[in-house]
VEXDREN-2710 file (C-alpha; in Angstrom, 1 decimal):
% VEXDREN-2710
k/r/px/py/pz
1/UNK/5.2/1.9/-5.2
2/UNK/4.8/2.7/-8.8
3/UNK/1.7/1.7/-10.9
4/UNK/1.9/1.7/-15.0
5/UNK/-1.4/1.5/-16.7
6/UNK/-1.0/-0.1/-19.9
7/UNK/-1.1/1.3/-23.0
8/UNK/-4.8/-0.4/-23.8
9/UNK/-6.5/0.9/-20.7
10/UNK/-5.9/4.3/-22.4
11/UNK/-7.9/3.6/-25.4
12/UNK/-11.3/4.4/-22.5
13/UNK/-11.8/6.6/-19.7
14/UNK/-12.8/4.4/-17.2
15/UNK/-10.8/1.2/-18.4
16/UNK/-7.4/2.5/-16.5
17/UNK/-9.4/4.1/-13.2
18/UNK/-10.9/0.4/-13.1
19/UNK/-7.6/-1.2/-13.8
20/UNK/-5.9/1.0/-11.0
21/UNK/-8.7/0.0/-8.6
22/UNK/-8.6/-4.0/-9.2
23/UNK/-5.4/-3.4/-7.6
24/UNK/-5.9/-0.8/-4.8
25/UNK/-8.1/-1.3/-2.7
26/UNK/-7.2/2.7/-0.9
27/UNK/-9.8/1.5/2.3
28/UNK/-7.6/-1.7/2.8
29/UNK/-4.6/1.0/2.5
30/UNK/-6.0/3.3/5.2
31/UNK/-6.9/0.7/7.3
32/UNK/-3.3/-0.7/7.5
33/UNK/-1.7/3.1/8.0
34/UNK/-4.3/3.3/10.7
35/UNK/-2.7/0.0/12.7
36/UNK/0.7/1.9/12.6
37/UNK/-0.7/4.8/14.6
38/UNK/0.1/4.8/18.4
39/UNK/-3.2/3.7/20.1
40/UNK/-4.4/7.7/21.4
41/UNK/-3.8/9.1/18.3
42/UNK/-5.0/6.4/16.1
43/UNK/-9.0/8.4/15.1
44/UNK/-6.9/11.3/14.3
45/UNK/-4.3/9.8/12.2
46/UNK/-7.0/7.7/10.4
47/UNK/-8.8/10.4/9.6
48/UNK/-6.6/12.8/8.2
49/UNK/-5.5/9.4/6.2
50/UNK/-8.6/9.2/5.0
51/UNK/-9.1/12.9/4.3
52/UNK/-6.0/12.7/2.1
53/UNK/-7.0/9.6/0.4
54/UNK/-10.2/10.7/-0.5
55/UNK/-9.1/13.7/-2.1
56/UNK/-6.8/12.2/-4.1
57/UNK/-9.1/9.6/-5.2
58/UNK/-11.2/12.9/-6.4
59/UNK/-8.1/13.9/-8.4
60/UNK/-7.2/10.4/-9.9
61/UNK/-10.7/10.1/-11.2
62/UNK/-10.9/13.4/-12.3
63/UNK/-7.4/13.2/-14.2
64/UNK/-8.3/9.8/-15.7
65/UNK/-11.6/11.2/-17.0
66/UNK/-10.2/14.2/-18.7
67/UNK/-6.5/12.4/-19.6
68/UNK/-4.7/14.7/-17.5
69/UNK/-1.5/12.4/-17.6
70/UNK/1.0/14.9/-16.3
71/UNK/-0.7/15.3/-12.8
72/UNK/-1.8/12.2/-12.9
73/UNK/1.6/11.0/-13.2
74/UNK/3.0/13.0/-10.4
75/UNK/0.1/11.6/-8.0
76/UNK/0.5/8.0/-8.9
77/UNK/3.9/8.8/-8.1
78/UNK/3.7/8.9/-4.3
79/UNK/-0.1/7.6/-4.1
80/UNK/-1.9/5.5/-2.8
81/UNK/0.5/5.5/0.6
82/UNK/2.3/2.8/1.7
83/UNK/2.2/3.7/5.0
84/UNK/1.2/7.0/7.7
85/UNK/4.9/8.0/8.5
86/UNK/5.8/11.6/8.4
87/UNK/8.8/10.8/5.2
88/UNK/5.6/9.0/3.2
89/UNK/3.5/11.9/4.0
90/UNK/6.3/14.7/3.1
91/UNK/6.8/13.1/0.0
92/UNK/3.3/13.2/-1.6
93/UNK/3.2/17.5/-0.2
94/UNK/6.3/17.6/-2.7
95/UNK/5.3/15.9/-5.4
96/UNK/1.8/17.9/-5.6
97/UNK/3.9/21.0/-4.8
98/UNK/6.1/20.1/-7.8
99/UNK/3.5/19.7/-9.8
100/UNK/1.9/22.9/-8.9
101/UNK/4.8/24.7/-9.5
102/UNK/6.1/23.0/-12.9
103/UNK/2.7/22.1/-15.0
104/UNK/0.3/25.1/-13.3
105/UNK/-0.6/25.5/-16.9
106/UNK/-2.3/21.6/-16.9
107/UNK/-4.3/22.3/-13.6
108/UNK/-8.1/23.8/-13.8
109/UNK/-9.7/25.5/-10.9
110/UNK/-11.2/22.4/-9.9
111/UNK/-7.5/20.6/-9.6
112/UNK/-5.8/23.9/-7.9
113/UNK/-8.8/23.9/-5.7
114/UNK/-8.2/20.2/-4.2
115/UNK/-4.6/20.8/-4.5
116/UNK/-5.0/23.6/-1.7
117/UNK/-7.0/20.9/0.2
118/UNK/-4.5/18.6/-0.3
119/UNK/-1.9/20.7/1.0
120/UNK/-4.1/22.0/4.2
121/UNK/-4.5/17.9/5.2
122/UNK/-0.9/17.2/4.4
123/UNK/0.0/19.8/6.5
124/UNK/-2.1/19.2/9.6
125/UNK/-0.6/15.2/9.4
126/UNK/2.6/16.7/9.2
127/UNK/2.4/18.8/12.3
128/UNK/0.3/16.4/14.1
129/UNK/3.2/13.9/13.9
130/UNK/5.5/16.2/14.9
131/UNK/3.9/17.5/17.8
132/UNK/3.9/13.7/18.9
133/UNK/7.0/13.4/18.2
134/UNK/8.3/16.1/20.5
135/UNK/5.9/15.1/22.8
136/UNK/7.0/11.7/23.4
137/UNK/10.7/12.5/23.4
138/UNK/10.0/15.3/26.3
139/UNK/8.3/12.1/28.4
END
């Protein structure tokens, strides 16, 4: 899913953060990832969602505020998530890691910071599935 702000919503810092959130609604978004979960795994899985989603709505606010368009780019990229799968998941850990690793020099401690949160949740979803995963192929 990609989202383009346009070129108006620039011209104010909250005009494009409101524009992006008349047509996101991230708590609709976690609810439907939550649905996909199998049924014993479902307050794990919806909360690490949520985790993730909540730190990134830290970052889009704090990139929109400051005009940080390169990271903000790379988030709006892969986020908000269509869905919970492991190949959604994988692909926002490598876009942030990308943009870690190309534009440090645009990231504050503040953005490195959630980045490393980002990456600790992302991570745990990640294993989490795949621990199901092995799981339910060993039953």
């Amino acid at each position: 899913m990609k989202f383009r702000v346009p070129l108006s919503c620039l011209q104010s810092k909250t005009t494009a953060r409101d524009h992006w959130r008349d047509h996101h609604d991230v708590s609709k978004i976690s609810k439907l990832q939550g649905r996909r979960a199998m049924i014993s795994e479902w307050g794990d899985c919806q909360a690490g969602v949520q985790d993730v989603n909540t730190i990134c709505m830290r970052l889009f606010d704090t990139w929109c505020e400051s005009r940080n368009l390169t990271p903000l780019a790379y988030l709006m990229h892969c986020w908000p998530l269509p869905d919970s799968r492991t190949g959604t998941i994988r692909r926002l850990q490598e876009s942030m890691k990308d943009l870690r690793r190309n534009h440090a020099d645009k990231l504050d401690l503040y953005a490195l910071s959630a980045l490393g949160e980002l990456a600790r949740s992302l991570d745990e979803l990640i294993d989490r599935a795949e621990t199901s995963a092995r799981h339910s192929f060993a039953t």
